[in-house]
mmCIF file as gemmi writes it, N, C-alpha and C atoms, coordinates in Angstrom:
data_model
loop_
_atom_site.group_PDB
_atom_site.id
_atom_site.type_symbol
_atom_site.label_atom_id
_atom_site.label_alt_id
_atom_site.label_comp_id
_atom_site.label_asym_id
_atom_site.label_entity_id
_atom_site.label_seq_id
_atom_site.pdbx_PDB_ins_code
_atom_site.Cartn_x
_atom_site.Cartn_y
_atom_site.Cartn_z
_atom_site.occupancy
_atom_site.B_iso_or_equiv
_atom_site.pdbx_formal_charge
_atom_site.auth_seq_id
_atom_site.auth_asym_id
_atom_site.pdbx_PDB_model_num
ATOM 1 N N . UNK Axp A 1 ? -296.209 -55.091 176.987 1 0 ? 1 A 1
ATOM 2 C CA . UNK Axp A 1 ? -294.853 -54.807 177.418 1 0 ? 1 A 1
ATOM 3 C C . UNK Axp A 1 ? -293.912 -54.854 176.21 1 0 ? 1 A 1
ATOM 4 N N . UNK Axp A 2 ? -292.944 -53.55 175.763 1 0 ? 2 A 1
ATOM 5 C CA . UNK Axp A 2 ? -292.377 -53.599 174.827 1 0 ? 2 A 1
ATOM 6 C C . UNK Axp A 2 ? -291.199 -54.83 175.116 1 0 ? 2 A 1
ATOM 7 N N . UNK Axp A 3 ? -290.302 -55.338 174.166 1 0 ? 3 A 1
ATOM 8 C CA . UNK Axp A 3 ? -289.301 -56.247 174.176 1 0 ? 3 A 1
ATOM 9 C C . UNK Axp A 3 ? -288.507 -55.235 174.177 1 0 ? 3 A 1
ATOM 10 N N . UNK Axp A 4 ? -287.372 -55.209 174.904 1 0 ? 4 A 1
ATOM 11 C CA . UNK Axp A 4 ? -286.024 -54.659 174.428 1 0 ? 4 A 1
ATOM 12 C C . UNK Axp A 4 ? -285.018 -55.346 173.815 1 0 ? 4 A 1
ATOM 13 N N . UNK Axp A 5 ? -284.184 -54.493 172.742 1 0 ? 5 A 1
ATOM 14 C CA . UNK Axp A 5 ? -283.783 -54.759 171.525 1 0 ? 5 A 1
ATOM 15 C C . UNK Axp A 5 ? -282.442 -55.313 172.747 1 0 ? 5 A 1
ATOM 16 N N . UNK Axp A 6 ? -281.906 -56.782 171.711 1 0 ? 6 A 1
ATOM 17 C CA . UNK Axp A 6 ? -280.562 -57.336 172.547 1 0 ? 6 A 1
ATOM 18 C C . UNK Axp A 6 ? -279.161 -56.202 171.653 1 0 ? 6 A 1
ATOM 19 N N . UNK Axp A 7 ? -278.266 -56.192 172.597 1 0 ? 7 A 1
ATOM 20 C CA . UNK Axp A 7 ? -277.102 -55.273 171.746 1 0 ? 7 A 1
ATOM 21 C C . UNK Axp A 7 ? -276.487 -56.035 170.332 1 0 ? 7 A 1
ATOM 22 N N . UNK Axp A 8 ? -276.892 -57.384 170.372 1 0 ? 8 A 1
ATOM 23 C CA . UNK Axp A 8 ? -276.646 -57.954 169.065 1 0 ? 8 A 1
ATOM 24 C C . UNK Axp A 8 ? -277.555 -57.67 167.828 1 0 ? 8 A 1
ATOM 25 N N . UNK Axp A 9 ? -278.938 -57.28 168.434 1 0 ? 9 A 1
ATOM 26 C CA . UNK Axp A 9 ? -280.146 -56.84 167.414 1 0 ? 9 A 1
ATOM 27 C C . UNK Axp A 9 ? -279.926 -55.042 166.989 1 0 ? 9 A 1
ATOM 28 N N . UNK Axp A 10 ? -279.393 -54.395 167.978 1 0 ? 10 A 1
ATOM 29 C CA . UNK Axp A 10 ? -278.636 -53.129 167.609 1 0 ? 10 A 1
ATOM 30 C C . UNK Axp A 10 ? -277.842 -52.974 166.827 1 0 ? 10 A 1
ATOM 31 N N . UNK Axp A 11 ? -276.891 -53.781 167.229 1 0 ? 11 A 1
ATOM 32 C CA . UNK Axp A 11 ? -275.799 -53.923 166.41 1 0 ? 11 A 1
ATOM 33 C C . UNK Axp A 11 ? -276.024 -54.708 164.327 1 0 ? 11 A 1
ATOM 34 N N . UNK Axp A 12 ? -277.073 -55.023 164.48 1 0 ? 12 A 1
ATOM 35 C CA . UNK Axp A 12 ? -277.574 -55.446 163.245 1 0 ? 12 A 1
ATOM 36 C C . UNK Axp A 12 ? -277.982 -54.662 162.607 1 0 ? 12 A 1
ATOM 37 N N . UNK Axp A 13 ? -278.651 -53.67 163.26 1 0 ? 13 A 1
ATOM 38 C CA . UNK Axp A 13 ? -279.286 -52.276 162.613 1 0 ? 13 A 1
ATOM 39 C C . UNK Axp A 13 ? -278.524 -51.105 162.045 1 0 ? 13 A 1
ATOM 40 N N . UNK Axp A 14 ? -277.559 -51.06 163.286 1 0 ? 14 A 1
ATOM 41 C CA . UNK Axp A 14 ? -276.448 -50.065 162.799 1 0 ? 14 A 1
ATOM 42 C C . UNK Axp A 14 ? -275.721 -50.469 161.944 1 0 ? 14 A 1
ATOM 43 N N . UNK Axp A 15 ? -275.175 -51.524 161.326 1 0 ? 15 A 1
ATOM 44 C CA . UNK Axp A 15 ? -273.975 -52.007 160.354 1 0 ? 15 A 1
ATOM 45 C C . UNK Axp A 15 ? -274.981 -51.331 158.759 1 0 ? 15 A 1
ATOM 46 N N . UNK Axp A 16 ? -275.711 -51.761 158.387 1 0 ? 16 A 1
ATOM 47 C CA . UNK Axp A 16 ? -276.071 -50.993 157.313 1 0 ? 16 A 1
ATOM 48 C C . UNK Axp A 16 ? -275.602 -49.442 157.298 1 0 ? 16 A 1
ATOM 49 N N . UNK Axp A 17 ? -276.267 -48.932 158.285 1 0 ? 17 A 1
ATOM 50 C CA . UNK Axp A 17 ? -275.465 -47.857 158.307 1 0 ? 17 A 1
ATOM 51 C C . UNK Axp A 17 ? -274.397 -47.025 158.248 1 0 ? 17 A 1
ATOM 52 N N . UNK Axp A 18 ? -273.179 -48.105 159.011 1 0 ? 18 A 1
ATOM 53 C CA . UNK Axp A 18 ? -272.16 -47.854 158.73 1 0 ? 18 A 1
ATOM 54 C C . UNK Axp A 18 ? -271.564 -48.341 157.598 1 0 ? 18 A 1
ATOM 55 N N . UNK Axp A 19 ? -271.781 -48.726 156.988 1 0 ? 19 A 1
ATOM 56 C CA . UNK Axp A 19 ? -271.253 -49.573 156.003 1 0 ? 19 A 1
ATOM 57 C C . UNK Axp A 19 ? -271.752 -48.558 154.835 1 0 ? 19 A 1
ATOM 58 N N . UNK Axp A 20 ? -272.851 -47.955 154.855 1 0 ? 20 A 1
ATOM 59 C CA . UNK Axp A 20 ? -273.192 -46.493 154.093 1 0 ? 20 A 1
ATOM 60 C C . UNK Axp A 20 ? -272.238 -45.415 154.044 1 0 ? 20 A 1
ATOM 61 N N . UNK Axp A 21 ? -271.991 -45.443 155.39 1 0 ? 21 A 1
ATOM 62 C CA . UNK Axp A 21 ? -271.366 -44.357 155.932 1 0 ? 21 A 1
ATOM 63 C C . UNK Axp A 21 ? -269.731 -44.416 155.376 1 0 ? 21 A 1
ATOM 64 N N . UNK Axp A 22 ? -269.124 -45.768 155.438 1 0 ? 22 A 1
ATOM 65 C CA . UNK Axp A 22 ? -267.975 -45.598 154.999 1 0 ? 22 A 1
ATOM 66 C C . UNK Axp A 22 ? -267.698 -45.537 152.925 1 0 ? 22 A 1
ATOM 67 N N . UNK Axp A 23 ? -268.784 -46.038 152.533 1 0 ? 23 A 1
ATOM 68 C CA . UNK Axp A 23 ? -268.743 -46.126 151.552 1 0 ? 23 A 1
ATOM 69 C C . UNK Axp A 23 ? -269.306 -44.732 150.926 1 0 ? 23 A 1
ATOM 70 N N . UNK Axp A 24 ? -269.716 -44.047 151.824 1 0 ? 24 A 1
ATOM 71 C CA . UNK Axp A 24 ? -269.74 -42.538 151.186 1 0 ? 24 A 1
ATOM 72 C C . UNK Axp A 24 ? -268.88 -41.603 151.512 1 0 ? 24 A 1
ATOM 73 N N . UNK Axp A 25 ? -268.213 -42.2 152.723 1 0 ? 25 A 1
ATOM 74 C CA . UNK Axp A 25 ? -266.378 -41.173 152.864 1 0 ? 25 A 1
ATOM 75 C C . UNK Axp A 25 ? -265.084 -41.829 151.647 1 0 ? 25 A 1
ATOM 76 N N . UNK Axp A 26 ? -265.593 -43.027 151.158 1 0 ? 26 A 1
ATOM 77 C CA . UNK Axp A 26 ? -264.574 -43.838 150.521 1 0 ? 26 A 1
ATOM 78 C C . UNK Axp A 26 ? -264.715 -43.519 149.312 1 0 ? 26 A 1
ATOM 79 N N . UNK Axp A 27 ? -266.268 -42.949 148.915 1 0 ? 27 A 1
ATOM 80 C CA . UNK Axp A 27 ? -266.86 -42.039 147.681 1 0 ? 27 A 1
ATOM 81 C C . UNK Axp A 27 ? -265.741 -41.155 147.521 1 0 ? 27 A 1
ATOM 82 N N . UNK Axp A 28 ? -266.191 -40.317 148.513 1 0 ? 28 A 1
ATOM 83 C CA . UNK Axp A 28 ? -265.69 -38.903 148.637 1 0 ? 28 A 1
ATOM 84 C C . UNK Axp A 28 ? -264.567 -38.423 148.272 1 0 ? 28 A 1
ATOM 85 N N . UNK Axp A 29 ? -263.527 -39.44 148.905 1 0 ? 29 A 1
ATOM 86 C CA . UNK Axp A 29 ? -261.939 -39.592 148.515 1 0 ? 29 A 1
ATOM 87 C C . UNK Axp A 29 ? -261.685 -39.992 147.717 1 0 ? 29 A 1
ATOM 88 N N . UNK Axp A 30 ? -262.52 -40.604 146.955 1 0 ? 30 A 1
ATOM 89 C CA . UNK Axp A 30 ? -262.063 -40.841 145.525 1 0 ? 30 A 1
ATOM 90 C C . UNK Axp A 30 ? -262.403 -40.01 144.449 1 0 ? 30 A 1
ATOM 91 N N . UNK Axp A 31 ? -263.407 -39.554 144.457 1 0 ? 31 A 1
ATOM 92 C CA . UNK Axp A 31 ? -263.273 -38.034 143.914 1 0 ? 31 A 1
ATOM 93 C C . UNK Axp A 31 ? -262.622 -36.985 144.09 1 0 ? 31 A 1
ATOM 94 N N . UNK Axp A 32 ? -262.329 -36.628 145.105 1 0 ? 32 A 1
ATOM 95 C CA . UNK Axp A 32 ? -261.196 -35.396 145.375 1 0 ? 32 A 1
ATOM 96 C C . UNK Axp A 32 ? -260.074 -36.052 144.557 1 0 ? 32 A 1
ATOM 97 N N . UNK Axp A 33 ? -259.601 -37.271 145.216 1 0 ? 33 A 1
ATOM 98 C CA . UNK Axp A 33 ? -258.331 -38.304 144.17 1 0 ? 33 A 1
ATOM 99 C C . UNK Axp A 33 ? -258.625 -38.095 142.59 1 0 ? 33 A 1
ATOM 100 N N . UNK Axp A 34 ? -259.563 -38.264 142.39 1 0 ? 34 A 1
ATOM 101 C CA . UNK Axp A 34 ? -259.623 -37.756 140.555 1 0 ? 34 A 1
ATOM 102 C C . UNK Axp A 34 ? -259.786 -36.697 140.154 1 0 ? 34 A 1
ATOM 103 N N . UNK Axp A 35 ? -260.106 -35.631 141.251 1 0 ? 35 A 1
ATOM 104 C CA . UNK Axp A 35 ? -260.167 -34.223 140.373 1 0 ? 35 A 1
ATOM 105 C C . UNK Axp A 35 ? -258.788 -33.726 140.772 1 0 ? 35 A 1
ATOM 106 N N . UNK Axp A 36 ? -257.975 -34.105 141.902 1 0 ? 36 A 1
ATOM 107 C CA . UNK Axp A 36 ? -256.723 -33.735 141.93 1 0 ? 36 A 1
ATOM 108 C C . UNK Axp A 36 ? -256.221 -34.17 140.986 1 0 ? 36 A 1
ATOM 109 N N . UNK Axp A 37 ? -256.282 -35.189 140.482 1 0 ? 37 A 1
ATOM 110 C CA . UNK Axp A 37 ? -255.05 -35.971 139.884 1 0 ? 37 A 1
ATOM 111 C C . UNK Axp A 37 ? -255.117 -34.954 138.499 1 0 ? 37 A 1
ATOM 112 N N . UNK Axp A 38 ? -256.677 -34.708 137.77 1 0 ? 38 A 1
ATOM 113 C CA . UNK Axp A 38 ? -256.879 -34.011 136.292 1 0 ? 38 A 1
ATOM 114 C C . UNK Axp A 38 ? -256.3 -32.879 136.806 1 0 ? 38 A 1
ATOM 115 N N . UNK Axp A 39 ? -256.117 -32.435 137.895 1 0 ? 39 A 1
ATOM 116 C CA . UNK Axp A 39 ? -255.795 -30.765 138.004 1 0 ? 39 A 1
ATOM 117 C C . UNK Axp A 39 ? -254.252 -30.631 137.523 1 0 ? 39 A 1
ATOM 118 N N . UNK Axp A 40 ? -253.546 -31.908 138.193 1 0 ? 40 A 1
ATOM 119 C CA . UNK Axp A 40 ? -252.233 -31.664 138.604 1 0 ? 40 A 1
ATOM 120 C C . UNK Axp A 40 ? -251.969 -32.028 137.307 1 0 ? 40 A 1
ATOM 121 N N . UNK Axp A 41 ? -252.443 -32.887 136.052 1 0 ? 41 A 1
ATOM 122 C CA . UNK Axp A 41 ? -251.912 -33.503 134.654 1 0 ? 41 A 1
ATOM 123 C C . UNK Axp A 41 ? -252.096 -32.479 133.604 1 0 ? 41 A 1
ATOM 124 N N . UNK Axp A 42 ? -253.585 -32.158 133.845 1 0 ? 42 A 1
ATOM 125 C CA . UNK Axp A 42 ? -253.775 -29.937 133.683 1 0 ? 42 A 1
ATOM 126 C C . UNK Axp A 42 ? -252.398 -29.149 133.785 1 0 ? 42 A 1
ATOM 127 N N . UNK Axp A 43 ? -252.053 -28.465 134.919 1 0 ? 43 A 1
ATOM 128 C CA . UNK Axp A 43 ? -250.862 -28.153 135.025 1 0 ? 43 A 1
ATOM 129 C C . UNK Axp A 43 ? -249.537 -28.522 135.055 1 0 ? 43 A 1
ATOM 130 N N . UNK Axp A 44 ? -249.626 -29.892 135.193 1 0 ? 44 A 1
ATOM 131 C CA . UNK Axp A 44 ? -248.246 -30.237 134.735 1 0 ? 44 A 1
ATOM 132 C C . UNK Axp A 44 ? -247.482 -31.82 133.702 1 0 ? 44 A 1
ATOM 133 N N . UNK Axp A 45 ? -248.598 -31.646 133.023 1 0 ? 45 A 1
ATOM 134 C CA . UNK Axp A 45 ? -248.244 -32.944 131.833 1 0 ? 45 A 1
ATOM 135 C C . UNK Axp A 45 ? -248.808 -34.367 132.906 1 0 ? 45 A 1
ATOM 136 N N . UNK Axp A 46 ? -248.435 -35.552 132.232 1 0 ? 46 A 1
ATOM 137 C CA . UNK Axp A 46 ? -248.258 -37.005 132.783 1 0 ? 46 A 1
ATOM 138 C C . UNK Axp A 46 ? -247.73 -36.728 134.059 1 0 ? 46 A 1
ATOM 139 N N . UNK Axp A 47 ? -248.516 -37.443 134.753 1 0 ? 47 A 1
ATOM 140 C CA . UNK Axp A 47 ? -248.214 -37.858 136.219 1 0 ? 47 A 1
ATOM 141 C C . UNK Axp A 47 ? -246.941 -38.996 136.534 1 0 ? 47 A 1
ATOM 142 N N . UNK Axp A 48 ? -245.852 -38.848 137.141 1 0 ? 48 A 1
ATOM 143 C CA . UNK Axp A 48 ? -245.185 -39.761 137.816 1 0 ? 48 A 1
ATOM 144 C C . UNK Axp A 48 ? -245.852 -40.915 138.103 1 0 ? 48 A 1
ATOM 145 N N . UNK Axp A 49 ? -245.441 -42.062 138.329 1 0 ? 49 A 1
ATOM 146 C CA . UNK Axp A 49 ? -246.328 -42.835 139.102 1 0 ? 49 A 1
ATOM 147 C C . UNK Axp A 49 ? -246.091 -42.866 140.459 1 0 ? 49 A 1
ATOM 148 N N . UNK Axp A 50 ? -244.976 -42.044 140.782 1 0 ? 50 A 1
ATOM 149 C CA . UNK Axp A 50 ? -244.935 -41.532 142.571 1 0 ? 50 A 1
ATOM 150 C C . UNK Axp A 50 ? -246.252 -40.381 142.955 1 0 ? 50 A 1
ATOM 151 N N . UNK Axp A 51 ? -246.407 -39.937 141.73 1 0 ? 51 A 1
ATOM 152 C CA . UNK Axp A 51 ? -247.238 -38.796 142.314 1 0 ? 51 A 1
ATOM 153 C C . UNK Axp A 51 ? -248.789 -39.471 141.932 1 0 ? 51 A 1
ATOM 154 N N . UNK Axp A 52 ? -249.021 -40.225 141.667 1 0 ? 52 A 1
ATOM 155 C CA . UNK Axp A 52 ? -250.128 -41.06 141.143 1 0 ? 52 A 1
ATOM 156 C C . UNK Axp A 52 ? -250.389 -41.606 142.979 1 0 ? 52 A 1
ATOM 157 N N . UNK Axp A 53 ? -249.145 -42.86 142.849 1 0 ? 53 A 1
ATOM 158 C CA . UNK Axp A 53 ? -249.473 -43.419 144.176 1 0 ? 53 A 1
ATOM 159 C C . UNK Axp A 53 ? -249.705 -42.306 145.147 1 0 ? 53 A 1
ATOM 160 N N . UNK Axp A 54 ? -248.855 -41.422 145.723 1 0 ? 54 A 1
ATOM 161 C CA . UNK Axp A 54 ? -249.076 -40.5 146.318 1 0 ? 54 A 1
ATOM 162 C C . UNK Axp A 54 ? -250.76 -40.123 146.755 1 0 ? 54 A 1
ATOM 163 N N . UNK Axp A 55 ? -251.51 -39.504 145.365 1 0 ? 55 A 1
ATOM 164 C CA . UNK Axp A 55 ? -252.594 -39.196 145.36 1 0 ? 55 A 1
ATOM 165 C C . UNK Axp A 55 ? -253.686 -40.142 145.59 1 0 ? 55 A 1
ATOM 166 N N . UNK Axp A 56 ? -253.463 -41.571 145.378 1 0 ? 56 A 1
ATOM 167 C CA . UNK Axp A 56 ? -254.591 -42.428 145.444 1 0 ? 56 A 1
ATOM 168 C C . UNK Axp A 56 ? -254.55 -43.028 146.966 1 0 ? 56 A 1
ATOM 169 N N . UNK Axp A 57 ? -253.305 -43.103 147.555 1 0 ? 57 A 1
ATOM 170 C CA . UNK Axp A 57 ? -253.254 -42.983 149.447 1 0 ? 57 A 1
ATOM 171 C C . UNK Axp A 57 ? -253.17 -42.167 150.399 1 0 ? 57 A 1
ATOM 172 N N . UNK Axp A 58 ? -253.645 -41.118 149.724 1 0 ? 58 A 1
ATOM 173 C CA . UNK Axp A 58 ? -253.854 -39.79 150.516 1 0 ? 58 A 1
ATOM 174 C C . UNK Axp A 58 ? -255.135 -39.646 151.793 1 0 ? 58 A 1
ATOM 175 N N . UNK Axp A 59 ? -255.357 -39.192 152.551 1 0 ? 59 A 1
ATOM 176 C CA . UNK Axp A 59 ? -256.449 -39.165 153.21 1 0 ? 59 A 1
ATOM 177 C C . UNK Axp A 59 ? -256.337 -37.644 152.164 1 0 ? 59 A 1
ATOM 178 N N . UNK Axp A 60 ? -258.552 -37.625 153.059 1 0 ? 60 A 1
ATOM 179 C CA . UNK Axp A 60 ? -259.433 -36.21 152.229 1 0 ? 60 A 1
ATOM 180 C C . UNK Axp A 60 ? -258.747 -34.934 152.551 1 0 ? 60 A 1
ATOM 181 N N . UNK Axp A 61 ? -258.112 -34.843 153.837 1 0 ? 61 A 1
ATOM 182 C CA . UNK Axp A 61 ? -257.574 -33.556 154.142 1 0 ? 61 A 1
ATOM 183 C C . UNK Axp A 61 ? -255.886 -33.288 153.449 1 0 ? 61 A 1
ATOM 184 N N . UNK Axp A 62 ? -255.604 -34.421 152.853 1 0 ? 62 A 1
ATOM 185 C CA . UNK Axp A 62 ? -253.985 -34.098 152.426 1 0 ? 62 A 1
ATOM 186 C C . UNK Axp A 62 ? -254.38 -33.821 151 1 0 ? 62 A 1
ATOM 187 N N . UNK Axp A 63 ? -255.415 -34.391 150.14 1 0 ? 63 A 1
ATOM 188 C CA . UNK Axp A 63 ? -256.353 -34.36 149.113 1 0 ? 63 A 1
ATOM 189 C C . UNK Axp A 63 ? -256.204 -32.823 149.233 1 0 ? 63 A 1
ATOM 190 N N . UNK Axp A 64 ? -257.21 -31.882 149.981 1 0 ? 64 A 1
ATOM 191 C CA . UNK Axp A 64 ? -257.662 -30.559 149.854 1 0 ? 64 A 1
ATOM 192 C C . UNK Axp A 64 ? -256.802 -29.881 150.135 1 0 ? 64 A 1
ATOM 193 N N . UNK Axp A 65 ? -255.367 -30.134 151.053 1 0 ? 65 A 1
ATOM 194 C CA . UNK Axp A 65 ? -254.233 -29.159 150.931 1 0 ? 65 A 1
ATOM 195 C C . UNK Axp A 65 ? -253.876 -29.147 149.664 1 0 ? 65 A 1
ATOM 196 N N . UNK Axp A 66 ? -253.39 -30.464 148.717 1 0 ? 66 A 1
ATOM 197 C CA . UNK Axp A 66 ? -252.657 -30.461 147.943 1 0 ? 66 A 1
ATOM 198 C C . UNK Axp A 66 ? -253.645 -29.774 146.597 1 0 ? 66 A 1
ATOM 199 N N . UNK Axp A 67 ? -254.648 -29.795 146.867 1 0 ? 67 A 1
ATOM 200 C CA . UNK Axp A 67 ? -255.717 -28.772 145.739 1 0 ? 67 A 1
ATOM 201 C C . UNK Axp A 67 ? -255.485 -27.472 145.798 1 0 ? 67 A 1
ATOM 202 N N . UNK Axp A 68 ? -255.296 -27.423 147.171 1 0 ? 68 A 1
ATOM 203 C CA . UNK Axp A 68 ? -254.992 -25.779 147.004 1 0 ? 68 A 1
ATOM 204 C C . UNK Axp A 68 ? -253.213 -25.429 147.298 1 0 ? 68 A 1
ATOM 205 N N . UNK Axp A 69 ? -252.822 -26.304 147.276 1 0 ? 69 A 1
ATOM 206 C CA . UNK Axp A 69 ? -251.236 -25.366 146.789 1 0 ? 69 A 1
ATOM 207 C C . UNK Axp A 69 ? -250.931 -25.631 145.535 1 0 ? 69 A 1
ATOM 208 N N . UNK Axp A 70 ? -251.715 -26.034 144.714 1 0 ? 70 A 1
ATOM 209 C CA . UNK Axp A 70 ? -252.021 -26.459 143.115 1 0 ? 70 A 1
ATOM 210 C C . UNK Axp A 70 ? -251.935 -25.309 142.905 1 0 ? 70 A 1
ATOM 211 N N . UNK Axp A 71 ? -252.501 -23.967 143.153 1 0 ? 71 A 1
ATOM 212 C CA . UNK Axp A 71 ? -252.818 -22.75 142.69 1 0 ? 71 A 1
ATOM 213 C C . UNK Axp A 71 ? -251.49 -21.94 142.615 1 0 ? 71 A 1
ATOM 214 N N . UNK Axp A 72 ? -250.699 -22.198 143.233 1 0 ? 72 A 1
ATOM 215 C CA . UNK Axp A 72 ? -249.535 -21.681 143.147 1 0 ? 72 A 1
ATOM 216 C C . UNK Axp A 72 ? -248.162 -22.401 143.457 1 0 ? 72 A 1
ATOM 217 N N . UNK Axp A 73 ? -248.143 -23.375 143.175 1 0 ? 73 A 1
ATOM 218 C CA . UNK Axp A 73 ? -246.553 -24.32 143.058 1 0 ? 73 A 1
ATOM 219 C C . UNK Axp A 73 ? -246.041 -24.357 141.768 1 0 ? 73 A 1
ATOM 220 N N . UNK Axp A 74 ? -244.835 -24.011 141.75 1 0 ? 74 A 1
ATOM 221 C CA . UNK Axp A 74 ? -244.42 -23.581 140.481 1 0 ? 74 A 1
ATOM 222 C C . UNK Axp A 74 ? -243.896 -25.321 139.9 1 0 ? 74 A 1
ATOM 223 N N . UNK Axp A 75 ? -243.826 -26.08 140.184 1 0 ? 75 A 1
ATOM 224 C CA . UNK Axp A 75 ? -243.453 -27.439 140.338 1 0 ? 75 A 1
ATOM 225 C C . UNK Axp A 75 ? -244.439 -28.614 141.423 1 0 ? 75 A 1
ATOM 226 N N . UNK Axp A 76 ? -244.402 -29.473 140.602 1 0 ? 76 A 1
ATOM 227 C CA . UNK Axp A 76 ? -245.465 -30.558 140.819 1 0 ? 76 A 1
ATOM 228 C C . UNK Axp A 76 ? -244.621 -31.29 142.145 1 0 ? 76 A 1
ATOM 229 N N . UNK Axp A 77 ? -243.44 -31.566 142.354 1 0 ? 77 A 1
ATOM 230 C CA . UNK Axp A 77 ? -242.874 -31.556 143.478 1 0 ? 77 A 1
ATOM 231 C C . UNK Axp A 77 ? -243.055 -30.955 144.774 1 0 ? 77 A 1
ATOM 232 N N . UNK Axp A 78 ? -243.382 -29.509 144.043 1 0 ? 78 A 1
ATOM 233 C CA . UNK Axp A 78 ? -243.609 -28.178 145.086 1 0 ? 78 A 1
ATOM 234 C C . UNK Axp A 78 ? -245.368 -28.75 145.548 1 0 ? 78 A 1
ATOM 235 N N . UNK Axp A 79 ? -246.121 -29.436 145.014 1 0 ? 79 A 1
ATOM 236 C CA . UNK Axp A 79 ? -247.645 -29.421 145.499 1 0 ? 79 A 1
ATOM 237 C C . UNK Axp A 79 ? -247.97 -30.366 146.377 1 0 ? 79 A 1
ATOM 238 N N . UNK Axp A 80 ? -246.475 -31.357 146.557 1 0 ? 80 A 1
ATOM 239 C CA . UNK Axp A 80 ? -246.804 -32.516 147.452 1 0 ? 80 A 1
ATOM 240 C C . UNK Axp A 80 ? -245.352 -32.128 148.553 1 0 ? 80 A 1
ATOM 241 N N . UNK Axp A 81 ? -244.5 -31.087 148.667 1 0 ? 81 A 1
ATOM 242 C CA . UNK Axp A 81 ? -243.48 -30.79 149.239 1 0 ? 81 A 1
ATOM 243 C C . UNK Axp A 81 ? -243.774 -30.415 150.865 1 0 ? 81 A 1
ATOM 244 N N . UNK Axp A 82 ? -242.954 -31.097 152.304 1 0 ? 82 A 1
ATOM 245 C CA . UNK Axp A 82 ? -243.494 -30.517 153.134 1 0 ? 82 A 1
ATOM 246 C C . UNK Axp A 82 ? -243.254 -29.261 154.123 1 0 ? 82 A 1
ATOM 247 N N . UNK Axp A 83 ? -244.801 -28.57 154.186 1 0 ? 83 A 1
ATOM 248 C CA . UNK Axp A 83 ? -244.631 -27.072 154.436 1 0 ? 83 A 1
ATOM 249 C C . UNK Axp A 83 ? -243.815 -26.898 155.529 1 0 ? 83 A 1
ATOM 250 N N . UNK Axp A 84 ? -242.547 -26.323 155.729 1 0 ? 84 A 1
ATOM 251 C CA . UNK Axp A 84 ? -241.681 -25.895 156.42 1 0 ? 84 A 1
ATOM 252 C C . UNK Axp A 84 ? -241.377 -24.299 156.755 1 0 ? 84 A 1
């Protein structure tokens, strides 16, 4: 007769996992955070330290907008400005 697993013995199994899991979305965002940041110092000299903080509390999806209005903001203001 198999034993069934208690939800505390589940729950032991899955935390590795998650704990993978966040530390490879927490990866993730921190790379987009550093290739934004070289893009934006690329095009527009030294970073503010508003636009620094800005970029390092960003979630991944405000990250990949602000990569791509990089391509055409004539001002570093203009790449974190909201779309109206």
């Amino acid at each position: 007769m198999m034993n069934a697993m208690s939800d505390e013995e589940l729950l032991k199994l899955q935390r590795p996992a998650n704990i993978r899991q966040k530390g490879e979305l927490k990866g993730r965002q921190e790379g987009k955070a550093e290739t934004l940041t070289r893009q934006l110092q690329y095009r527009f000299g030294n970073l503010p330290s508003w636009a620094t903080e800005k970029v390092s509390n960003a979630k991944p999806a405000m990250l990949e907008e602000w990569s791509l209005r990089i391509l055409d903001a004539p001002t570093l203001e203009s790449v974190f400005a909201d779309p109206s």
